[in-house]
GUTIRO-835532 format. One record per residue: residue in three letters; x, y, z of N, C-alpha, C, O, CB in turn. Coordinates in steps of 0.2 Angstrom, whole numbers, plus 5000, padded with zeros to 4 digits. Atoms other than C-alpha are relative to their C-alpha. Glycine has a CB too. Example, Ala and Ser with C-alpha at 12.3 -4.5 7.8 and 13.67 -1.06 7.14 Angstrom:
ALA500449945000506249785039500450065000500950055003499550005006
SER499649944999506849955036499650055003499950115004500250024993
// end
This chain:
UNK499450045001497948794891499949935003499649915008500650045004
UNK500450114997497848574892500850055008501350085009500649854988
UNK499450024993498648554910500349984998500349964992499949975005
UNK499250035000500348494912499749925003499249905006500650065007
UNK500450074998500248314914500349975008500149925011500249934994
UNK500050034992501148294932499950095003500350145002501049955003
UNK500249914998500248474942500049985009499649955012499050034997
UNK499949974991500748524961499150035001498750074998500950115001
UNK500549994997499248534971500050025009500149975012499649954999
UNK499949994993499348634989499450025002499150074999500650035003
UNK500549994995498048635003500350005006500049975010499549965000
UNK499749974993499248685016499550045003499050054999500750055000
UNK500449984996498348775030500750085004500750145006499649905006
UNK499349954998500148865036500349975006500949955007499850085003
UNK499850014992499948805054500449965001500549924997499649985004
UNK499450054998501348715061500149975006499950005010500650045002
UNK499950024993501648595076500650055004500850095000500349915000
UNK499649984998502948675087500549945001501149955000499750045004
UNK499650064998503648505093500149974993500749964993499649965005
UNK499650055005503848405076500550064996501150054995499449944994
UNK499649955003504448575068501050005003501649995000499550095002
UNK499349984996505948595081500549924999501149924998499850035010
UNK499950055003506148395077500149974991500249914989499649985002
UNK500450015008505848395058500649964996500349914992499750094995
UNK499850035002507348325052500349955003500849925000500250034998
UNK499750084995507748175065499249984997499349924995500350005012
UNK500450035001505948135061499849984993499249964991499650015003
UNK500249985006506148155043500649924998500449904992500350094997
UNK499850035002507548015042499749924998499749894992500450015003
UNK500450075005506647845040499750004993499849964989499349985004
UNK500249975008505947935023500450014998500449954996499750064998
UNK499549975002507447995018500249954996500449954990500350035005
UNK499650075000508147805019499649984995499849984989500049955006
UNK500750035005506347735011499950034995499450014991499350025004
UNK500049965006506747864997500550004997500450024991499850075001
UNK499750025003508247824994499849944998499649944992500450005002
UNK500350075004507847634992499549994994499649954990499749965004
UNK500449995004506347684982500150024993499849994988499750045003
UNK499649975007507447794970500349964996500349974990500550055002
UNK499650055004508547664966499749944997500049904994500549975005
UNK500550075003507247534961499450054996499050034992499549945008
UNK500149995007506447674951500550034995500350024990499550054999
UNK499350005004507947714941500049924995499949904990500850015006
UNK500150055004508047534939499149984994499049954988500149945006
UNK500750025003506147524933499850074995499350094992499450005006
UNK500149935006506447684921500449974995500149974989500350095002
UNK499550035006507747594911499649964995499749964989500549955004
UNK500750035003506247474907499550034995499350014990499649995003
UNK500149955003505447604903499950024995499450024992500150025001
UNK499649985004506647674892499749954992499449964987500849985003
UNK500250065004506547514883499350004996499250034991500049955004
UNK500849985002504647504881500050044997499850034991499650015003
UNK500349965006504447654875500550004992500350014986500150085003
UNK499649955006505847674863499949914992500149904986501250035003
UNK500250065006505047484855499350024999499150044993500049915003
UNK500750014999503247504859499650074999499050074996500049975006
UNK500149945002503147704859499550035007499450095008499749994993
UNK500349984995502147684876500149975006500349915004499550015000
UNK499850034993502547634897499549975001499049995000500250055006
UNK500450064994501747474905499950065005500250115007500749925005
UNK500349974997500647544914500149985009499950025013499350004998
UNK500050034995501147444929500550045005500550065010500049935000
UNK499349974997502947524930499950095002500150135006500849994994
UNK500049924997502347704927499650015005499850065008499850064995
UNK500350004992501147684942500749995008500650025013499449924999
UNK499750024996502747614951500450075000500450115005500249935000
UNK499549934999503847764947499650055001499950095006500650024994
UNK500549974998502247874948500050025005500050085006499649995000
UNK500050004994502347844965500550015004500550035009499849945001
UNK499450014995503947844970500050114998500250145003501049934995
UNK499949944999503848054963499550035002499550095002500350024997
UNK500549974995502248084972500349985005500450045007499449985001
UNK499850014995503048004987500650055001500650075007500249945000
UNK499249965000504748114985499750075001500050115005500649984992
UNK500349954997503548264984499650015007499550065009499750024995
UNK500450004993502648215000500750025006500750065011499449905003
UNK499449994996504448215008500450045000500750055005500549964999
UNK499649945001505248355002499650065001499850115001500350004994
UNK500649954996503548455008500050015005499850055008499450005000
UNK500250024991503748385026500750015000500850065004499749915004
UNK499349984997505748405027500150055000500250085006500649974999
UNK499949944999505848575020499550075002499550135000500250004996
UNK500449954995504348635032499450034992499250094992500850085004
UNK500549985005503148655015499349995005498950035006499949944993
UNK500850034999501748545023500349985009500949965011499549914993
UNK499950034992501748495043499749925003499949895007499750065005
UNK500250104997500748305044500749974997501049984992499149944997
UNK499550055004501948165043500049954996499749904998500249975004
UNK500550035006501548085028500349904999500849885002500150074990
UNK500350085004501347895021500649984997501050024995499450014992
UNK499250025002502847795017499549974993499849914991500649935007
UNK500050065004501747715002499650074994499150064990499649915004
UNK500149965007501547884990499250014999499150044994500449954993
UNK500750035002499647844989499550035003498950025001499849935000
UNK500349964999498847945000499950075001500450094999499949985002
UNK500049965003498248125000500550025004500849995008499450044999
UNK499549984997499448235006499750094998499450114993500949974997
UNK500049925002499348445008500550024994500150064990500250045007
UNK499550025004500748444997500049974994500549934994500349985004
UNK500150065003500348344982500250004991500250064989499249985002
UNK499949995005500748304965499349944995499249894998500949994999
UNK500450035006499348234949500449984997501050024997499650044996
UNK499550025006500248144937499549944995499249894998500749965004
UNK500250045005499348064921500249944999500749925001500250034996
UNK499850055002499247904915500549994997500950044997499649984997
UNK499750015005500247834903499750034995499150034994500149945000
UNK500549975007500147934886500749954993501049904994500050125000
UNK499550035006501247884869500550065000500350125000499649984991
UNK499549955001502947954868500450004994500349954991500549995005
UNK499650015003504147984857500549984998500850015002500050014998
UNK499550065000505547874852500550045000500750045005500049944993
UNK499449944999506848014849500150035005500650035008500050054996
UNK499849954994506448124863500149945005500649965008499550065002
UNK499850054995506447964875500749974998501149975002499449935000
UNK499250015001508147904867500450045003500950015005500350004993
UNK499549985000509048054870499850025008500350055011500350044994
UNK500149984995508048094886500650035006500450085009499549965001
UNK499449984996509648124898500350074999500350115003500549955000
UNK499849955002510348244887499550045001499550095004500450004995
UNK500549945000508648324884499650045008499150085008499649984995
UNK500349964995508248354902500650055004500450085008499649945006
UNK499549974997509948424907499750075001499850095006500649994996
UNK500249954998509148604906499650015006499550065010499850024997
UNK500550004992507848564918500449975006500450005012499249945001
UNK499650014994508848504929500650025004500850025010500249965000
UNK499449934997510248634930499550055003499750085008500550054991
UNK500249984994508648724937499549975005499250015009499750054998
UNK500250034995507948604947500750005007500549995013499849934997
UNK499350024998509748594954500050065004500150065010500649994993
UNK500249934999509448784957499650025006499750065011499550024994
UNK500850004997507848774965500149985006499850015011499549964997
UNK499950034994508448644977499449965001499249955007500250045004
UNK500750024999506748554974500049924997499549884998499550054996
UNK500150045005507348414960500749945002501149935006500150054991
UNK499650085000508048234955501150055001501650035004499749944988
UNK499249994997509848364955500350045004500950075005500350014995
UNK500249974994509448414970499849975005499350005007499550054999
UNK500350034995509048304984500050015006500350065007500249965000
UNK500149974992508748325002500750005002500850055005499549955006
UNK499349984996510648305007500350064996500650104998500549945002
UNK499649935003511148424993499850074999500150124997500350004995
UNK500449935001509848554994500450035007500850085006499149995002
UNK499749984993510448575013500850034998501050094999500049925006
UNK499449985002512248575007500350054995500950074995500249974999
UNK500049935002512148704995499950044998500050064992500250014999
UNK500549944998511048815002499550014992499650054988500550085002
UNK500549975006509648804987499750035002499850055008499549974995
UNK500449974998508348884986499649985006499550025011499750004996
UNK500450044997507148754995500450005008500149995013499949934996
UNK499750034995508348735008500150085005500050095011500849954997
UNK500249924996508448925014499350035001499250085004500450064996
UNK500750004998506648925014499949975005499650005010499549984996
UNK500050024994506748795027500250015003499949995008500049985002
UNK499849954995507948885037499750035003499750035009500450034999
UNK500349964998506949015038499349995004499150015009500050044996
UNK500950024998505148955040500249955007499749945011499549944992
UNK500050044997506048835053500150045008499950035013500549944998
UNK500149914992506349015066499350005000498949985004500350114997
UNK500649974999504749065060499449965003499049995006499850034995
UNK500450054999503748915062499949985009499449985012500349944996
UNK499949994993504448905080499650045005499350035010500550024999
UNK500449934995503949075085499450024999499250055004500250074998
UNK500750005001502349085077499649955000499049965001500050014997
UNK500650055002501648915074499649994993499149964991499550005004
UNK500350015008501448955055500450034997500850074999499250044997
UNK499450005006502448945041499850084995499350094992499949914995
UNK500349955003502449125031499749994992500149984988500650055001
UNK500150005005501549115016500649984994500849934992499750064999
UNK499649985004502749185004500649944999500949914995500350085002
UNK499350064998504149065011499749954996499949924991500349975009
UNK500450095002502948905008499650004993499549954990499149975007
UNK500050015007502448954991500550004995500449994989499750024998
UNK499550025004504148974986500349945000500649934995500450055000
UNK499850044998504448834993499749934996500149894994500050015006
UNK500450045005503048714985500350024994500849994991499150025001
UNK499649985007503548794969500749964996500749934991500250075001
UNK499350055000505348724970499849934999500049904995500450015006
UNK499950085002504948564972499250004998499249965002500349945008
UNK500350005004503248564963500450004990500149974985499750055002
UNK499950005006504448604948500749934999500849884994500250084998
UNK499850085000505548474953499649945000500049894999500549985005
UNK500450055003504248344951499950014995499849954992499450005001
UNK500250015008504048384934500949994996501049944992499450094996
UNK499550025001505848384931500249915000500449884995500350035003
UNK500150074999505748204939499949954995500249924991499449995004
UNK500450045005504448134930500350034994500349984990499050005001
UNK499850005008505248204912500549975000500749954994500150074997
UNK499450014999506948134918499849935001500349895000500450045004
UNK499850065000506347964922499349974996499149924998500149985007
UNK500450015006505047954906499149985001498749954997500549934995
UNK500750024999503247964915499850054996499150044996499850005007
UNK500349985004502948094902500450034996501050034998499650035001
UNK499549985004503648174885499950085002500150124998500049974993
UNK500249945001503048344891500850045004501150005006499150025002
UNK499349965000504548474894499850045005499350085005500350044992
UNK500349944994504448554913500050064999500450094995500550005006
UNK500249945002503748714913500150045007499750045011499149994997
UNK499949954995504548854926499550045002499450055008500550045000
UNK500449944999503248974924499449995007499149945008499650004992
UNK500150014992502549004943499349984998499150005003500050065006
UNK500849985002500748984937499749915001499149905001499950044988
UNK500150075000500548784938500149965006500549915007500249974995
UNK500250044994499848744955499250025002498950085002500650035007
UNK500950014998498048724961500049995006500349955009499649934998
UNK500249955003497448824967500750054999501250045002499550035005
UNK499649945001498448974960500250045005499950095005499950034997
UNK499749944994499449064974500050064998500350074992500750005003
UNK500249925002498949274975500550025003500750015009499350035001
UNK499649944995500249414979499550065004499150105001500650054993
UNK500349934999499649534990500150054997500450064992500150015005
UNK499649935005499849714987500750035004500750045010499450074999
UNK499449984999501549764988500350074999500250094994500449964997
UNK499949935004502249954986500749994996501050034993500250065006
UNK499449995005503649884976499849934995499749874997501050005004
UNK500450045005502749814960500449954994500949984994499450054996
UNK499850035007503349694944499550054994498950064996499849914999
UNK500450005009502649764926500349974996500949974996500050074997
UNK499550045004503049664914499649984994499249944994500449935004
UNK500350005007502649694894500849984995501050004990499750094998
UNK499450035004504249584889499849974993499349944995500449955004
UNK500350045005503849494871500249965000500049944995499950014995
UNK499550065001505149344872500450024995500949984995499749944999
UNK499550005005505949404857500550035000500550095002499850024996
UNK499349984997507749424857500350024993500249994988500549935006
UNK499550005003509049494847500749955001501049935006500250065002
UNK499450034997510549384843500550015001501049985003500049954998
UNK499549975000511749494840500050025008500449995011500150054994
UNK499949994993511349554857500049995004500350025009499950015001
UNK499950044995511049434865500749945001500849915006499449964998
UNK499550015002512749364857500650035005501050005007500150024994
UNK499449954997513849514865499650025006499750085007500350084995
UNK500549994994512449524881500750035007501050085008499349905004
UNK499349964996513949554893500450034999500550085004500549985002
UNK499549935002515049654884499550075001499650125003500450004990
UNK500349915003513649794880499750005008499550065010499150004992
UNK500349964993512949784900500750025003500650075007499549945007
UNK499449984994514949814907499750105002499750135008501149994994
UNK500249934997514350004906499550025005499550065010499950044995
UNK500450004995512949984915500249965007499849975011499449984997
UNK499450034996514049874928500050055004499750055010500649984996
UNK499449954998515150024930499450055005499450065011500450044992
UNK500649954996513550164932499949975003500250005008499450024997
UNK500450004992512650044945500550015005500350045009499749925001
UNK499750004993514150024956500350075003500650085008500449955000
UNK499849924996514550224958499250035001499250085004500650074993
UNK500749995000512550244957499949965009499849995014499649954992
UNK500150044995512550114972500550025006500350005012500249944997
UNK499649944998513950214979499750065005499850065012500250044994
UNK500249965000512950364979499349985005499150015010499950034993
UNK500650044996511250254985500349995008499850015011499749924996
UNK499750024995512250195002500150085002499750095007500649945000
UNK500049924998512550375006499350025003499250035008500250054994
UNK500949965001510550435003499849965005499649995010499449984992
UNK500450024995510150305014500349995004500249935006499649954999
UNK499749994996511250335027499850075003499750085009500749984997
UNK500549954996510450505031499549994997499250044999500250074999
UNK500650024998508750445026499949965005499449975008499849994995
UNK500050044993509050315041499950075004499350095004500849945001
UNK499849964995509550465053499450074998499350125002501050014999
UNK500649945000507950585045499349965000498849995002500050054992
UNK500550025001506750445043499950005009499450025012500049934995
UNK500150004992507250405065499750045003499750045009500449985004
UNK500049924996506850595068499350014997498950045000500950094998
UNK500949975002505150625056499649924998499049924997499950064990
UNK500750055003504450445052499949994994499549944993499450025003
UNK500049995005504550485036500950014995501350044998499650055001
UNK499749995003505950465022499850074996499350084993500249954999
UNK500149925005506050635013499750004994500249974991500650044999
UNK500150025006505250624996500649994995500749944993499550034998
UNK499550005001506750694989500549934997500749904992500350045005
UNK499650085001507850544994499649944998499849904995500349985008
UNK500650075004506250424990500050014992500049964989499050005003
UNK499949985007506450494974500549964997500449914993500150084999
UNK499350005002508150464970500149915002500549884998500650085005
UNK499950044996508150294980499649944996499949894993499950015008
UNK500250035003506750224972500349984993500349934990499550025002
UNK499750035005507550264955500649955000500849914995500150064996
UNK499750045002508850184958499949905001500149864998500550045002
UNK500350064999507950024964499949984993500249934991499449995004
UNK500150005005507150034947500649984996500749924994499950064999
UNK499249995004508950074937500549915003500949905000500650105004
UNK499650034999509649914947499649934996499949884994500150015008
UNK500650045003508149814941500149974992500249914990499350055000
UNK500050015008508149854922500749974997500849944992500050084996
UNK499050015003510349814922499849915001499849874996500950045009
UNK500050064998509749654933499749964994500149934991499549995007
UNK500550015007508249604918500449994995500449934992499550064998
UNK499649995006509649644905500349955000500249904996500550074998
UNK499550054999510949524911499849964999499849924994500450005006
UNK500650075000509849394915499649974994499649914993499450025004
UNK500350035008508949384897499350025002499050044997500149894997
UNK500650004998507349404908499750074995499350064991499950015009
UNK500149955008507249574896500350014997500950004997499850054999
UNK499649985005507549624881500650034996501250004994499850014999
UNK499849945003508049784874500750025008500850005013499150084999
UNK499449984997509549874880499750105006499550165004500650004991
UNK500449954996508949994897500450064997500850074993500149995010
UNK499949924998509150174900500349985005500349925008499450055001
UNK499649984995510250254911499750035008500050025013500450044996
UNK500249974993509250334924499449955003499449975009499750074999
UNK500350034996508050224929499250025000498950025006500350005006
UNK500649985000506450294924499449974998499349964992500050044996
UNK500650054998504650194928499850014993499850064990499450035006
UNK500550025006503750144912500750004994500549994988499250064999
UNK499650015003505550134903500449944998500849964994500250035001
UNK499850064999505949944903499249974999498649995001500449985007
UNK500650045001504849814898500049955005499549925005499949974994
UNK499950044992505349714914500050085005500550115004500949955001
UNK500049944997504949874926499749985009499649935011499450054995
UNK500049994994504649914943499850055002500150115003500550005002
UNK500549944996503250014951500150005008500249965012499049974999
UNK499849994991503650094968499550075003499450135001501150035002
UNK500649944997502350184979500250065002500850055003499749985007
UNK499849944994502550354987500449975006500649915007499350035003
UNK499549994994503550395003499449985005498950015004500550085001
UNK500750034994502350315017500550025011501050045012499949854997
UNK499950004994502650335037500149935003499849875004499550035002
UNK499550084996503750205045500150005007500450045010500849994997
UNK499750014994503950125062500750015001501249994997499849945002
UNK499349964999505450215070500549925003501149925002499850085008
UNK499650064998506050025078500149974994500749964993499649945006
UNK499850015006505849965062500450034995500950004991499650014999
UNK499249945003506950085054500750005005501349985003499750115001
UNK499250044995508250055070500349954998500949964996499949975006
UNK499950055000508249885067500149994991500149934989499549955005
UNK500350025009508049875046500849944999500749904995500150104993
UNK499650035004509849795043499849925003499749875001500950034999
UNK500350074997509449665055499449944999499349885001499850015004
UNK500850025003507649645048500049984993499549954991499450065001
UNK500050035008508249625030500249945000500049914995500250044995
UNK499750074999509349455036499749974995499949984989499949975005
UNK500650065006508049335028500150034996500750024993499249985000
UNK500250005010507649425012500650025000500650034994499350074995
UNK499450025007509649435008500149935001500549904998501050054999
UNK499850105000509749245012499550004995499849994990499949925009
UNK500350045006508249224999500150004995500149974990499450004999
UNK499849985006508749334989500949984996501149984990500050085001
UNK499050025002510849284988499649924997499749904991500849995011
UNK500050045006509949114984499550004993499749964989499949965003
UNK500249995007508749164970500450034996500350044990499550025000
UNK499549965006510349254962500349924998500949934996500750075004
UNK499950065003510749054958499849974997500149924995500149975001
UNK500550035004509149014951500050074995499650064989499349995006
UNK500149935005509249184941500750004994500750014988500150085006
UNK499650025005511149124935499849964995499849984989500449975002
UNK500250075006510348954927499550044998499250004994499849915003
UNK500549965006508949074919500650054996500450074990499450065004
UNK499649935006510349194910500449954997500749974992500650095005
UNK499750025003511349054906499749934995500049914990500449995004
UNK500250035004510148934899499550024994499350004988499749985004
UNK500549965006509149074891500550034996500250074992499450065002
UNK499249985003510949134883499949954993499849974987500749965006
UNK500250055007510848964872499549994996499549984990499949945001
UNK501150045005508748934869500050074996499850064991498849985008
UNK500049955003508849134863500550004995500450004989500050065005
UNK499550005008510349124852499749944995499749944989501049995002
UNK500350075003509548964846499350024996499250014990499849935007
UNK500749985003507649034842499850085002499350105002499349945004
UNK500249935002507849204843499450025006499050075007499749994990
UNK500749994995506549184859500350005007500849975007499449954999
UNK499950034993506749174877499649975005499550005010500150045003
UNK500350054998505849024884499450055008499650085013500849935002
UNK500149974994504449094894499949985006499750035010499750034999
UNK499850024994504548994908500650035005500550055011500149944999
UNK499249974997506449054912499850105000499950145005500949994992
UNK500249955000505849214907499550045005499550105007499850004995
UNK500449984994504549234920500149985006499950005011499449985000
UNK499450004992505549174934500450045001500550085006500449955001
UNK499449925000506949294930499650055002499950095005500350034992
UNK500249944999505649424931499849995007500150045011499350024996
UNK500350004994504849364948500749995006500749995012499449935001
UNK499550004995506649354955500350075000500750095005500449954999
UNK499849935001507149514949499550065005499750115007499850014990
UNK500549974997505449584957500349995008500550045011499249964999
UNK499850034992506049494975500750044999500550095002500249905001
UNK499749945000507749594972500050065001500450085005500150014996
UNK500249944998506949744970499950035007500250075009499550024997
UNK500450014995505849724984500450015008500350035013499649944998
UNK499450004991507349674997500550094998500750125003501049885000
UNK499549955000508449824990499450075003499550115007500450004990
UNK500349934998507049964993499749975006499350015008499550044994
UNK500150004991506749875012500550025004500650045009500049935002
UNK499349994996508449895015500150074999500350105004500749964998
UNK499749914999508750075010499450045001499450104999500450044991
UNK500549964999507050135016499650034998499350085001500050025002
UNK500449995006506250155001499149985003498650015003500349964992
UNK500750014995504750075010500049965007500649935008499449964996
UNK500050034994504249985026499749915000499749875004499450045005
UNK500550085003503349825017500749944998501149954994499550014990
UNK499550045002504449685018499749944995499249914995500449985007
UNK499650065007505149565002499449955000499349935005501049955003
UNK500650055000503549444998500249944995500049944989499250044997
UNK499850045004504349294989499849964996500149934992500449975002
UNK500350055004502949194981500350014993500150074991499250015000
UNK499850015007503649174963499450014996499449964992500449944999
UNK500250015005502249224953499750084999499550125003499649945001
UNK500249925003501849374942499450025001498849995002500150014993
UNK500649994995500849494946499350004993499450024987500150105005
UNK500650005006499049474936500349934995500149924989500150104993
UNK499650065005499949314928499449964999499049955004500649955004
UNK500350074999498749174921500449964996500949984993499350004998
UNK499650055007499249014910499950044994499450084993499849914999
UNK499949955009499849064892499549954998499449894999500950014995
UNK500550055004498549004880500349964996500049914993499450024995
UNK499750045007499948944869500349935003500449925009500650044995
UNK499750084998500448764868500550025004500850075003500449944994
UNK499650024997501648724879500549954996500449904993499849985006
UNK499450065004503548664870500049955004500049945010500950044999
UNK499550074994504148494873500749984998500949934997499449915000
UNK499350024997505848524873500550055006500450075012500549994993
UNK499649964994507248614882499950075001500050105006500950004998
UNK499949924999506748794877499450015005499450055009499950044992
UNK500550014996505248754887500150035008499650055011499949944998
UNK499550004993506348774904499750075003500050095009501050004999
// end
């Protein structure tokens, strides 16, 4: 697959200062300022831009170096405020950074898609916006309403604390976010025609999932019905209805598996049976809604029956403090998870349009929906003691590589 022409590059290390961490946002403001002013004089120098290309067909190389700069710079800042990367980086965009964004020369654009470019980045930016990583997302409104990025650094900014390293999983969902808001950036202020690409898979090096007992499978083909994808709400209300007397039934199970797991260490297979299906069954409804799959689920929740699916280990031996403490210990994964159900809205509503439009489901949106749907799973069978492995949030599928096929360059692309 040709690389993307602006690519996230992280050589984080994890480790944390303890002292600038517990500082990080009073020492984050001079940037902040320096990124504002920065922003506003590329905006002005994108307008030019505009211009040039839509005479000439390609950017002065002098200005796409200058705005170039300004969203490498804005990725070095939004790695250090929201606890991605820990040195304090370069007020002048240009040097390396753990944290980093590639961005291509100047290439030849095209005169249409640069004309209407505002309207045509509006999808990437409804999930940049999401993400809490992008130009409609900035450091004061990520914070304000709670994106993604911004409850990654809440979290990482305890753990960072207590440990002196930032958790994996947090910091590459976190790079990710605003890695994809870089490319939203640069498409939104015309440093390339290429159409930002969600799919977790475009960062160097590629971040690996450990092994987890609550897995993704995912044999989805993008291809959508439009009738179905037309009446997609009307035909899930029944599965609606099922999950929440199913969910009913699940709070119960795990209400005496809590009180049999504290007395054997073990949840009963019985109830892991029944618990795990319904993790499953909450999964395939979640997938349906979302657009992230297809076909229309089954009712019971049976493993290899969805093409967005959910592999779950056996019943394993669990620490008994662990099991005490579980609703306290799942905190974080529902703050990641309550915000990836916002990043999972703008996937079911974007891919609502590009599916009734091409009959397909953009696989970028498509494979985020799945890896959020996975993180779902993952917090729901921590919490009802389906396993002891807690929630791992790196956003990227399991066995994933880049797709060989071109990459679109317009909105379905998202």
């Amino acid at each position: 697959m040709e690389p993307l022409p602006i690519r996230l590059t992280v050589a984080d290390d994890l480790s944390r200062n303890r002292l600038t961490v517990a500082f990080r946002l009073l020492l984050a403001l001079p940037h902040l300022v320096w990124l504002l002013l920065w922003g506003l004089a590329a905006g002005v120098a994108s307008v030019v831009l505009w211009l040039a290309i839509l005479f000439e067909g390609r950017a002065p190389r002098i200005l796409h170096g200058f705005v170039a700069g300004y969203v490498r710079y804005s990725t070095h800042v939004y790695a250090y405020l929201f606890l991605a990367a820990d040195p304090f980086p370069g007020f002048a965009g240009s040097s390396a950074y753990p944290v980093d964004v590639e961005i291509d020369p100047p290439a030849r654009q095209g005169r249409w898609g640069a004309f209407f470019r505002l309207v045509l980045a509006l999808p990437a930016l409804v999930v940049a916006s999401a993400l809490g990583g992008g130009p409609g997302a900035d450091s004061s409104s990520a914070w304000s309403t709670g994106g993604v990025v911004a409850v990654v650094a809440f979290l990482g900014w305890f753990a960072s604390l207590a440990r002196a390293r930032m958790p994996a999983g947090l910091r590459d969902l976190g790079t990710y976010a605003i890695g994809y808001g870089a490319q939203a950036t640069g498409y939104l202020l015309l440093l390339t025609d290429r159409y930002p690409d969600s799919r977790p898979v475009h960062v160097s090096p590629a971040p690996l999932l450990p092994h987890h007992a609550v897995r993704l499978t995912l044999r989805d083909e993008l291809r959508r019905d439009r009738v179905v994808i037309a009446f997609r709400l009307l035909l899930a209300l029944p599965h609606f209805a099922w999950l929440s007397l199913w969910s009913l039934a699940a709070v119960l199970a795990a209400v005496a598996g809590w009180v049999v797991t504290l007395v054997r260490g073990t949840l009963p297979r019985p109830l892991h049976r029944f618990l795990a299906a319904y993790v499953r069954y909450a999964a395939h409804v979640t997938a349906f809604a979302s657009l992230a799959g297809g076909p229309f689920p089954g009712f019971v929740g049976r493993q290899g029956s969805y093409p967005v699916d959910i592999e779950v280990d056996g019943a394993e031996r669990q620490g008994r403090w662990g099991v005490l403490g579980r609703l306290v210990l799942g905190v974080p994964s529902l703050l990641v998870s309550t915000a990836l159900a916002g990043a999972l809205f703008a996937v079911a509503l974007l891919g609502w349009f590009a599916s009734l439009w091409r009959g397909r489901m953009p696989h970028g949106l498509r494979d985020l929906g799945a890896t959020i749907v996975r993180y779902h799973a993952q917090t729901h069978a921590y919490l009802l003691l389906v396993t002891p492995r807690y929630p791992y949030a790196c956003p990227v599928v399991e066995g994933a590589a880049p797709s060989t096929e071109p990459a679109a360059l317009g909105p379905a692309a998202a």
